[in-house]
Every structure is written in structure tokens, then in C-alpha cells.
Gaussian input, Z-matrix of N, CA and C with variables (Angstrom, degrees):
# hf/3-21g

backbone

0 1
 N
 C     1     B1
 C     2     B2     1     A1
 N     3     B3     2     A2     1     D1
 C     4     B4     3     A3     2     D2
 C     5     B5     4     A4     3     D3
 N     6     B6     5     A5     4     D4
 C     7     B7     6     A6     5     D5
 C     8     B8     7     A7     6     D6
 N     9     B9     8     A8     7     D7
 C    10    B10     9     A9     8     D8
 C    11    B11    10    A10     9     D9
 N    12    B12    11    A11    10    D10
 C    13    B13    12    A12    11    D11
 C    14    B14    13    A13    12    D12
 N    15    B15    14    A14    13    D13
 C    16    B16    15    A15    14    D14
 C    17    B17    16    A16    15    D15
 N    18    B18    17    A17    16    D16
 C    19    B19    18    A18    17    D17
 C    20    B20    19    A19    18    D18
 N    21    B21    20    A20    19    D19
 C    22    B22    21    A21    20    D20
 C    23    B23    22    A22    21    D21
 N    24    B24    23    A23    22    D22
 C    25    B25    24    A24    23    D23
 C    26    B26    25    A25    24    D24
 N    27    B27    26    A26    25    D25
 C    28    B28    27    A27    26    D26
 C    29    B29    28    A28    27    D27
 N    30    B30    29    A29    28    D28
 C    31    B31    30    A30    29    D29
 C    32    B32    31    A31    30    D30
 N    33    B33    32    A32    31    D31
 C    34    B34    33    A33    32    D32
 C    35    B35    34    A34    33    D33
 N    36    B36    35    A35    34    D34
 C    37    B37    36    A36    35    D35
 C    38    B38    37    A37    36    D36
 N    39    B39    38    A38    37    D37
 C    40    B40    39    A39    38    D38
 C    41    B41    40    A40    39    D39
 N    42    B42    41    A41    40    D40
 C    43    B43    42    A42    41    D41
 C    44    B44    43    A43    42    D42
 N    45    B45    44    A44    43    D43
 C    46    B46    45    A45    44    D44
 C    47    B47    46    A46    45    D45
 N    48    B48    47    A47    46    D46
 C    49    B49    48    A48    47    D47
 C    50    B50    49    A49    48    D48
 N    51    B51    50    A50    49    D49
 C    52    B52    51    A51    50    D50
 C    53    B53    52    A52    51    D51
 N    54    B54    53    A53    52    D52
 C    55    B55    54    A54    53    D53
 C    56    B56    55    A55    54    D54
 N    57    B57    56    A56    55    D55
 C    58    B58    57    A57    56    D56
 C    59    B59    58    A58    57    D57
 N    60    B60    59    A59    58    D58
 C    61    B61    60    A60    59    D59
 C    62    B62    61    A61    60    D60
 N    63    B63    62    A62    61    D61
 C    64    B64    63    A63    62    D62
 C    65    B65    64    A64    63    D63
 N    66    B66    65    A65    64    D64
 C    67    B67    66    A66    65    D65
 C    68    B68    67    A67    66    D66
 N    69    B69    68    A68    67    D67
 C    70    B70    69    A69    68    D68
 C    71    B71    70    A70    69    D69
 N    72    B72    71    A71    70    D70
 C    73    B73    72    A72    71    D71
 C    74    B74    73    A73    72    D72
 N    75    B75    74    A74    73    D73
 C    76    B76    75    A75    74    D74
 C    77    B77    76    A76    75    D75
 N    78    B78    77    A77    76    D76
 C    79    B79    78    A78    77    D77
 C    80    B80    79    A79    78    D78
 N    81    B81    80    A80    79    D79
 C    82    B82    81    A81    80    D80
 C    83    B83    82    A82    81    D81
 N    84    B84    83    A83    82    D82
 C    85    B85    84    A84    83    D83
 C    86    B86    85    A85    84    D84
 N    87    B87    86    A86    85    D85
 C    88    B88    87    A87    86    D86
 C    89    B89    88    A88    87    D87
 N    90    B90    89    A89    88    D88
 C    91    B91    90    A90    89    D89
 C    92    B92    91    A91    90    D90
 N    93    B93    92    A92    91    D91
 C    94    B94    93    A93    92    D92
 C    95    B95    94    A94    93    D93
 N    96    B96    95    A95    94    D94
 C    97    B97    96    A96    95    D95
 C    98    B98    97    A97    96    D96
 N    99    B99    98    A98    97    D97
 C   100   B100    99    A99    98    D98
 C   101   B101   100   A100    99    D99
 N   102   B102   101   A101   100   D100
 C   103   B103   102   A102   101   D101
 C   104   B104   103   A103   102   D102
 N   105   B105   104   A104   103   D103
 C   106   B106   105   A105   104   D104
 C   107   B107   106   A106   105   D105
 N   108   B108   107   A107   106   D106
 C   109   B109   108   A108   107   D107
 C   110   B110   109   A109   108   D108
 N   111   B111   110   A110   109   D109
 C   112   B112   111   A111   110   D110
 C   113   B113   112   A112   111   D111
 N   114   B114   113   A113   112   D112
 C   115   B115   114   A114   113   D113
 C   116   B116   115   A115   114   D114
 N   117   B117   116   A116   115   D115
 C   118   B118   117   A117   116   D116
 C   119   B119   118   A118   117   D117
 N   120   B120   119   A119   118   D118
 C   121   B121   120   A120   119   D119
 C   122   B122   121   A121   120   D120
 N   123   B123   122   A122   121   D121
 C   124   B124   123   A123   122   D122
 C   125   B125   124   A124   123   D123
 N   126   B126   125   A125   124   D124
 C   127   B127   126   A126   125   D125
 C   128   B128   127   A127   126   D126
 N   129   B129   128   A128   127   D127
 C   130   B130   129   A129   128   D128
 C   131   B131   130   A130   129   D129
 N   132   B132   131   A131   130   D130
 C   133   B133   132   A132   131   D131
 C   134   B134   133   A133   132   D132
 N   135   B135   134   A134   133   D133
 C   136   B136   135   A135   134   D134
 C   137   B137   136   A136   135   D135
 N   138   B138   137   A137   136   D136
 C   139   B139   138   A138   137   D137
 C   140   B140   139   A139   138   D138
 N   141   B141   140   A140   139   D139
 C   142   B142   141   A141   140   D140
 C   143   B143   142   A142   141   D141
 N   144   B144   143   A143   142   D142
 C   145   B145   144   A144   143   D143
 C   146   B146   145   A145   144   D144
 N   147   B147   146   A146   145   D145
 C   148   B148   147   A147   146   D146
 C   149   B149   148   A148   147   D147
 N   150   B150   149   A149   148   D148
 C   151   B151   150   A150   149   D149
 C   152   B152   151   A151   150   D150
 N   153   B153   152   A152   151   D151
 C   154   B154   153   A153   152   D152
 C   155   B155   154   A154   153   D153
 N   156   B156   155   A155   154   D154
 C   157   B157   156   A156   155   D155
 C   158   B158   157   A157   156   D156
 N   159   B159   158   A158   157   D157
 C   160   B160   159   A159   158   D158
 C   161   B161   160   A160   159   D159
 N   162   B162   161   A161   160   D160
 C   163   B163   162   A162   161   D161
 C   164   B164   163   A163   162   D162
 N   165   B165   164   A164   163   D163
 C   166   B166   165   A165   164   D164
 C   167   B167   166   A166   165   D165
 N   168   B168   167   A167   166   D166
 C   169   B169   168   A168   167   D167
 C   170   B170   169   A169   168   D168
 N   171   B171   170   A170   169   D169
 C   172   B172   171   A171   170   D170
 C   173   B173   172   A172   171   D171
 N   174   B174   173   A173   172   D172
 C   175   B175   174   A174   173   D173
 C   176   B176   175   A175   174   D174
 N   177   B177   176   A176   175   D175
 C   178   B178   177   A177   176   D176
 C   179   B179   178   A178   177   D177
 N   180   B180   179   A179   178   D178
 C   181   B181   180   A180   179   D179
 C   182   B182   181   A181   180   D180
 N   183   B183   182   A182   181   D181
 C   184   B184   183   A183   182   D182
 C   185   B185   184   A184   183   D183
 N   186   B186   185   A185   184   D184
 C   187   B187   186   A186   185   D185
 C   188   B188   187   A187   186   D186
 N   189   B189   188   A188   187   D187
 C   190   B190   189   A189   188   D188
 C   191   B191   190   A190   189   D189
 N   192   B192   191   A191   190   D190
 C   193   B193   192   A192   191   D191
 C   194   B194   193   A193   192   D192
 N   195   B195   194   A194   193   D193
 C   196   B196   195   A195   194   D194
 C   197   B197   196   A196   195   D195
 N   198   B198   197   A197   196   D196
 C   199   B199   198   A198   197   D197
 C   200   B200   199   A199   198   D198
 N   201   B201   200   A200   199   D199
 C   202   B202   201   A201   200   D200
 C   203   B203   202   A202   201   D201
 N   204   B204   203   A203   202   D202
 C   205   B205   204   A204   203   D203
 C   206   B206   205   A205   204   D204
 N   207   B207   206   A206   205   D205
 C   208   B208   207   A207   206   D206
 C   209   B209   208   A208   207   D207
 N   210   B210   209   A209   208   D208
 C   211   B211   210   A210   209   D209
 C   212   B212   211   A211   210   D210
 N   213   B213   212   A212   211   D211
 C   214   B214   213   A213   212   D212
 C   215   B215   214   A214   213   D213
 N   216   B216   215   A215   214   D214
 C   217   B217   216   A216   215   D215
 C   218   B218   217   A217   216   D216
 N   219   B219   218   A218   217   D217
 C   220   B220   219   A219   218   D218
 C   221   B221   220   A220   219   D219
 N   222   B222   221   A221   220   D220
 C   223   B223   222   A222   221   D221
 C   224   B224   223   A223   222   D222
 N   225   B225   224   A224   223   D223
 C   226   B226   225   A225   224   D224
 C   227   B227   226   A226   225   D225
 N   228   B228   227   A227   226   D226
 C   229   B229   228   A228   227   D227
 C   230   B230   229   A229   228   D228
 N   231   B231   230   A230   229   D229
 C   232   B232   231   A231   230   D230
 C   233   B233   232   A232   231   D231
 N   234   B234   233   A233   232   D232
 C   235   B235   234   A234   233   D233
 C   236   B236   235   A235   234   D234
 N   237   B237   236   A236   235   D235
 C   238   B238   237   A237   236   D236
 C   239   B239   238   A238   237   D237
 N   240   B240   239   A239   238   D238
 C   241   B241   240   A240   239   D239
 C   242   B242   241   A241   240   D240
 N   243   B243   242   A242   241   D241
 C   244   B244   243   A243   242   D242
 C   245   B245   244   A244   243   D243
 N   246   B246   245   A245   244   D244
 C   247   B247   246   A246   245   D245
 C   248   B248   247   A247   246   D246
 N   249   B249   248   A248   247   D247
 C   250   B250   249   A249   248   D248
 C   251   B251   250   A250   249   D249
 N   252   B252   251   A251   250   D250
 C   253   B253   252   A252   251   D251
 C   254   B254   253   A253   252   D252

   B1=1.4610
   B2=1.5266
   B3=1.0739
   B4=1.8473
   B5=1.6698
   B6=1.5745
   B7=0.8269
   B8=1.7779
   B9=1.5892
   B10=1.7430
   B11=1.5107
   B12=1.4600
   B13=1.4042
   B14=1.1833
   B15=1.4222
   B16=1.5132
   B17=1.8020
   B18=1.6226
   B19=1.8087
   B20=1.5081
   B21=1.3376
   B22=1.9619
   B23=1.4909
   B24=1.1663
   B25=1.2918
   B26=1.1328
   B27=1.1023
   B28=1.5498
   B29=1.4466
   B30=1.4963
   B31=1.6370
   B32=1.8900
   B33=1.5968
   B34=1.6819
   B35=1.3043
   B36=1.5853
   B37=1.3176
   B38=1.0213
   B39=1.9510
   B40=0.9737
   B41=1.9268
   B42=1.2153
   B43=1.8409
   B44=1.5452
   B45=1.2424
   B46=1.4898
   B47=1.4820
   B48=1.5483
   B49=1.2113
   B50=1.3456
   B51=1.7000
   B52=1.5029
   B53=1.2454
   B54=1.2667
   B55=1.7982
   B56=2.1602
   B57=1.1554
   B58=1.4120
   B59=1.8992
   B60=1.5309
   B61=1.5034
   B62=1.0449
   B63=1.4954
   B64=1.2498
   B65=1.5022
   B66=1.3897
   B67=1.4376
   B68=1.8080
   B69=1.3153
   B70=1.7096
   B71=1.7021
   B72=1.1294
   B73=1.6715
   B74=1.4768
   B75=1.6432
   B76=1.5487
   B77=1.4361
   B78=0.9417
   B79=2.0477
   B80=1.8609
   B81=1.5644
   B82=1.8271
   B83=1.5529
   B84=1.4425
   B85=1.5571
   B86=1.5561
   B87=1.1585
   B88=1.6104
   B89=2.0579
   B90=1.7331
   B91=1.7001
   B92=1.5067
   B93=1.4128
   B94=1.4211
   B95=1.7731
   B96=0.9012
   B97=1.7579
   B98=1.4544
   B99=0.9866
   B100=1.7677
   B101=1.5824
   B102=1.2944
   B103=1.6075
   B104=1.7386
   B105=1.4847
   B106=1.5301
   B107=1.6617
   B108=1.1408
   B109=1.4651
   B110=1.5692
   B111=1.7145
   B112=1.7745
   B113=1.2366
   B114=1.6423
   B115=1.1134
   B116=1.8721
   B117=1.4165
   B118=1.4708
   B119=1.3937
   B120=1.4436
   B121=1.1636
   B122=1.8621
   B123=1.4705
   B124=1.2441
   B125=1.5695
   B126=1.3601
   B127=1.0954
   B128=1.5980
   B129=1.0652
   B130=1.5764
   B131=1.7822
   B132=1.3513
   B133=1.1233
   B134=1.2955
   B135=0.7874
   B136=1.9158
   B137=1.2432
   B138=1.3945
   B139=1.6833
   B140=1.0970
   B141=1.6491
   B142=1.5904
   B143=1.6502
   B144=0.9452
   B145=1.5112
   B146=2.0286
   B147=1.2647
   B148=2.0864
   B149=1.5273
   B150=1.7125
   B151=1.2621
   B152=1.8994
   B153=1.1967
   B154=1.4938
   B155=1.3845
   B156=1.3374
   B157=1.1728
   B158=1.6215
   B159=1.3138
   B160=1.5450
   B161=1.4732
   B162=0.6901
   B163=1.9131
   B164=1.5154
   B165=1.4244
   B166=1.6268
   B167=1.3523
   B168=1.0460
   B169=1.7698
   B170=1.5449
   B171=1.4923
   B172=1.3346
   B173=1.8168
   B174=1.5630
   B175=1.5783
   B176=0.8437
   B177=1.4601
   B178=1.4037
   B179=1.3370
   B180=1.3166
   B181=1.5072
   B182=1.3461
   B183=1.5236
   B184=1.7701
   B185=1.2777
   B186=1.3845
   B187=1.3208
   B188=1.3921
   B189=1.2650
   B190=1.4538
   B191=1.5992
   B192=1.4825
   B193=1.7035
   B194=1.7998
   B195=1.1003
   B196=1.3631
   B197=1.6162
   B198=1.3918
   B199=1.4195
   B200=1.5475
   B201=1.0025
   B202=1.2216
   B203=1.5991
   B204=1.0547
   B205=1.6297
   B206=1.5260
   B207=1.5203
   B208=1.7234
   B209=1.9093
   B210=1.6109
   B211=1.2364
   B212=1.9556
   B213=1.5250
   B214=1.5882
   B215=1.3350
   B216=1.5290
   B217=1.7677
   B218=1.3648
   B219=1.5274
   B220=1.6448
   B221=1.9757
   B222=1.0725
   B223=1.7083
   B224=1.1838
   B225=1.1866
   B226=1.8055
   B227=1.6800
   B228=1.4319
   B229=1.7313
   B230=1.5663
   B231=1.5630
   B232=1.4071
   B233=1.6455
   B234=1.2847
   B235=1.3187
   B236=1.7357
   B237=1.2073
   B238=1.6945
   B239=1.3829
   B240=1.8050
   B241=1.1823
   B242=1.7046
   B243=1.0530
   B244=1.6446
   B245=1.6686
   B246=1.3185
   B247=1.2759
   B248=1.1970
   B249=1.4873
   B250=1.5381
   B251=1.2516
   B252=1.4324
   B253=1.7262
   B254=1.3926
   A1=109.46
   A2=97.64
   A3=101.25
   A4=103.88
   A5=128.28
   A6=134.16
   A7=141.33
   A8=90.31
   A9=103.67
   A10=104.02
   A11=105.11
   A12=124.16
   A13=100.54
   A14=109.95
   A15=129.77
   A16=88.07
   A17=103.91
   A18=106.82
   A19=102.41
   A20=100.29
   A21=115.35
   A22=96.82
   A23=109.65
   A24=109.01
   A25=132.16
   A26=116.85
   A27=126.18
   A28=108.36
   A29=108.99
   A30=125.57
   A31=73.07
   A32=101.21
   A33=93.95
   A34=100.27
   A35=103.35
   A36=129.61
   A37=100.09
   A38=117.27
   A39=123.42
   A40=83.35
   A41=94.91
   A42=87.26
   A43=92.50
   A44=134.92
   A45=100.61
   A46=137.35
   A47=108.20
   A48=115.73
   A49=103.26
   A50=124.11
   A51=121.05
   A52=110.87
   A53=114.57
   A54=115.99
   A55=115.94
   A56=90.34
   A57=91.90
   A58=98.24
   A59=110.76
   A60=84.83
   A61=139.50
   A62=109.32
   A63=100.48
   A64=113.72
   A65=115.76
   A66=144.66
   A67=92.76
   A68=94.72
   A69=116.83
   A70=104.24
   A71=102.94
   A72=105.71
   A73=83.87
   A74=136.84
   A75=104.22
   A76=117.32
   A77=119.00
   A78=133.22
   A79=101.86
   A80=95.18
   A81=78.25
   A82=110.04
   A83=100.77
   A84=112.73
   A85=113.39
   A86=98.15
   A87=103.26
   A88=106.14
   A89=98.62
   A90=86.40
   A91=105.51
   A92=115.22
   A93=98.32
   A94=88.27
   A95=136.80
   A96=128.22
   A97=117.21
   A98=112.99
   A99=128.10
   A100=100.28
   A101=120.39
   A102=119.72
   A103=125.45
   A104=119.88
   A105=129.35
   A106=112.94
   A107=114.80
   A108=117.10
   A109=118.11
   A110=87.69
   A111=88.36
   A112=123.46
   A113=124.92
   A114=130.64
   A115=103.16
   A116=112.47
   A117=101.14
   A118=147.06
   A119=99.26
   A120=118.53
   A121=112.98
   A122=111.21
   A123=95.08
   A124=136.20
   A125=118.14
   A126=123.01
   A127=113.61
   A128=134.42
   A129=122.76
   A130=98.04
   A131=114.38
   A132=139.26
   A133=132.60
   A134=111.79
   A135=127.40
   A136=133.56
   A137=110.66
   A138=132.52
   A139=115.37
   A140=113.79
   A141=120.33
   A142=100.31
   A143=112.93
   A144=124.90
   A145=107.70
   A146=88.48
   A147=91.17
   A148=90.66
   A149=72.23
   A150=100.66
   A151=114.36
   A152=108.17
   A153=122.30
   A154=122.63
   A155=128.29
   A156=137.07
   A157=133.17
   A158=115.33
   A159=117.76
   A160=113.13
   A161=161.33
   A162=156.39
   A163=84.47
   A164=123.16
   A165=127.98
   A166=126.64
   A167=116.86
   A168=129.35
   A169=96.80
   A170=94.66
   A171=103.46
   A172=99.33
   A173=122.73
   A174=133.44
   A175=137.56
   A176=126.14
   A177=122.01
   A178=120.58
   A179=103.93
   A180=125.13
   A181=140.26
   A182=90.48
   A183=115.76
   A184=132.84
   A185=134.14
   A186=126.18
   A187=136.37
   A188=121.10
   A189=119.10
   A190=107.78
   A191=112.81
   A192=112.18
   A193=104.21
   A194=126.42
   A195=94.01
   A196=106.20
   A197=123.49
   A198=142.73
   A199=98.85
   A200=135.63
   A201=154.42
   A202=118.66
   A203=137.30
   A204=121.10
   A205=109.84
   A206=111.50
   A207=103.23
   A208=80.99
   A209=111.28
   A210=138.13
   A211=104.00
   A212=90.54
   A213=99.85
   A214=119.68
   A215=95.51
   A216=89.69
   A217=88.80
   A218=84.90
   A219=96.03
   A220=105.42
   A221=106.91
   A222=110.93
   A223=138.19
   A224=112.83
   A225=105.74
   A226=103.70
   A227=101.13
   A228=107.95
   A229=117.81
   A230=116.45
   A231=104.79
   A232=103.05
   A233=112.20
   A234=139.51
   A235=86.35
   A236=127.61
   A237=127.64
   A238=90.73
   A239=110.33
   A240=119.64
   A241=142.96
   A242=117.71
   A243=112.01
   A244=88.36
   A245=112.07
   A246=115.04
   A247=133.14
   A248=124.76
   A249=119.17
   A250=88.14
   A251=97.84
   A252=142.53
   A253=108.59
   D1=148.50
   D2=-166.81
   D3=-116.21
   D4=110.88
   D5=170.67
   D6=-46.29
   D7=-15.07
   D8=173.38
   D9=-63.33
   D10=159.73
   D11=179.69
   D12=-53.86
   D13=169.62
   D14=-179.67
   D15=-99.13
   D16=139.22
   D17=166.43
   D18=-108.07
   D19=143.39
   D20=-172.07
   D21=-119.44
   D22=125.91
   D23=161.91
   D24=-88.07
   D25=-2.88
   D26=174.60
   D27=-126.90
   D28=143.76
   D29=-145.62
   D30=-122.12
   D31=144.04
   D32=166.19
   D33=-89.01
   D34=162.35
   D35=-173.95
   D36=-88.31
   D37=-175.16
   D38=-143.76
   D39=-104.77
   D40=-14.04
   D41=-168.30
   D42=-103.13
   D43=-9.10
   D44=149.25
   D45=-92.56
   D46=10.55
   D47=174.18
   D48=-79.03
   D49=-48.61
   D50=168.88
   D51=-41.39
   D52=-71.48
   D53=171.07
   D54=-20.60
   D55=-58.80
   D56=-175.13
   D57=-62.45
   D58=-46.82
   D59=-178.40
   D60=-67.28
   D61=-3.99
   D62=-172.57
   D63=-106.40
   D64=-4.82
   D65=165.63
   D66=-43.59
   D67=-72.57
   D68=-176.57
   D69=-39.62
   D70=-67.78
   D71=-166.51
   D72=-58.77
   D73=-74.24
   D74=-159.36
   D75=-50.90
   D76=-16.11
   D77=-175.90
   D78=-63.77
   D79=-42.87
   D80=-171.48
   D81=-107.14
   D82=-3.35
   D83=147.69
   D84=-38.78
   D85=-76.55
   D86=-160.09
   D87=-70.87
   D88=-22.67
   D89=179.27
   D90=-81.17
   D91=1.58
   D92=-170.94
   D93=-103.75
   D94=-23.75
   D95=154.94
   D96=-47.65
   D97=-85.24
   D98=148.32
   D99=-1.32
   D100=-85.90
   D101=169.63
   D102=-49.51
   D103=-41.60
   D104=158.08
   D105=-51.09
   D106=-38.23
   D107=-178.46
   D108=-63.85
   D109=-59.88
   D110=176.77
   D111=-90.68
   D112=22.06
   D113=165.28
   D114=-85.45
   D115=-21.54
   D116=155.55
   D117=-50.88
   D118=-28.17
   D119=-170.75
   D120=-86.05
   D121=124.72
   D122=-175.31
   D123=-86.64
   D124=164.05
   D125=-142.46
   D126=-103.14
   D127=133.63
   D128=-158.09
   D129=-118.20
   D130=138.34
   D131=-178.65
   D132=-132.84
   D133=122.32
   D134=179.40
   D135=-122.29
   D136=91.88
   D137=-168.98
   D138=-158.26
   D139=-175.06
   D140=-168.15
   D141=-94.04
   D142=-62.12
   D143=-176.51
   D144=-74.34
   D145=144.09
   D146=176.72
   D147=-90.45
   D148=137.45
   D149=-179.68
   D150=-95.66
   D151=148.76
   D152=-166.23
   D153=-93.97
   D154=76.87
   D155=-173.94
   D156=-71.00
   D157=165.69
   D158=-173.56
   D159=-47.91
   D160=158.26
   D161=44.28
   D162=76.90
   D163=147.56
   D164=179.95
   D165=17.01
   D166=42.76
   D167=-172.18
   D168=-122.33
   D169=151.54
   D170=174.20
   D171=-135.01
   D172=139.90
   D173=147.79
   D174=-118.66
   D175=163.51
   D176=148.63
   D177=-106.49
   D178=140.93
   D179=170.65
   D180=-147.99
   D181=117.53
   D182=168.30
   D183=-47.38
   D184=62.85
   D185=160.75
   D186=-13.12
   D187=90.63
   D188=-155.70
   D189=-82.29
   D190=-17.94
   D191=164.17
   D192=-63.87
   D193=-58.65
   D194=-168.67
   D195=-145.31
   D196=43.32
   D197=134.24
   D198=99.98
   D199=1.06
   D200=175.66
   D201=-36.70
   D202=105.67
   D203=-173.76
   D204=-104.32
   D205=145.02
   D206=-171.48
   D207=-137.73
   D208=156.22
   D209=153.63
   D210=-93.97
   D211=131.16
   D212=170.26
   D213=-136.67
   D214=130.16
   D215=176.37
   D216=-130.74
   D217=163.97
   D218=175.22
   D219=-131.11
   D220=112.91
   D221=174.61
   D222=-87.97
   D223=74.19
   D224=-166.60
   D225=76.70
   D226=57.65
   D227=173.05
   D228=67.60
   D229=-11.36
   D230=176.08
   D231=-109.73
   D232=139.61
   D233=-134.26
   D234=-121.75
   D235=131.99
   D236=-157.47
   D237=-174.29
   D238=122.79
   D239=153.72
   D240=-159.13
   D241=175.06
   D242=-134.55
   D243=-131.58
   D244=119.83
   D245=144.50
   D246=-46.72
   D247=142.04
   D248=167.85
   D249=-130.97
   D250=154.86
   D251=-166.01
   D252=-129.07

């Protein structure tokens, strides 16, 4: 096998570079849905101290000092949470 470059004879055009961009934008379209979706889903945590979550997110978290479980949401930056029993 011979380590020199590979030669292409064909240079892409200008309309498959559009093609590719716009490939891309639907590409981070859909990962940024993909990412919006499962940012719904809540998030489970296990530590001593509560932990401080995103802007419209909701978790749960296990208090690992003394076994305690809390639901957390946070609504428009205020951060509110509820023991469960």
C-alpha cells in the first residue's frame, strides 16, 4: 500500500456543497429535537447537597445523607421542591 494521497478528479460543485448544507441544518434540526425531547424527561440524582437544575426541568433526588427522596422542578428560574413519602 502506498502512502501518497489519493488524486480525485472531480472537485464538488457548488450545488453539492448547498446540498450538503442543507443536509446539515436538517441534521442539527432534528439533534436539537432529539435533545429538546429528552430534556423532558426527568433527571435522577444521588448526593448530599440538592442539586440545581436547568430552567423548565424537572428531577428526582435522593439524598444520600439520610435517604430522603425529593421531586424538583424549576419554572422560569424558580427552583421548588417536594418531598415524597
Amino acid at each position: 500500500m502506498s502512502d501518497k494521497p489519493k488524486k480525485y478528479s472531480n472537485l464538488i460543485d457548488t450545488e453539492d456543497i448547498d446540498k450538503l448544507k442543507e443536509y446539515l441544518k436538517a441534521l442539527d434540526k432534528d439533534v436539537a429535537n432529539i435533545i429538546n425531547y429528552l430534556d423532558r424527561f426527568p433527571r435522577q440524582f444521588e448526593q448530599s447537597a440538592e442539586p440545581t437544575i436547568q430552567r423548565n426541568t424537572q428531577a428526582v433526588w435522593r439524598d444520600s445523607d439520610d435517604g430522603k427522596i425529593y421531586f424538583l422542578t424549576n419554572i422560569s428560574g424558580n427552583q421548588k421542591k417536594v418531598e415524597l413519602t
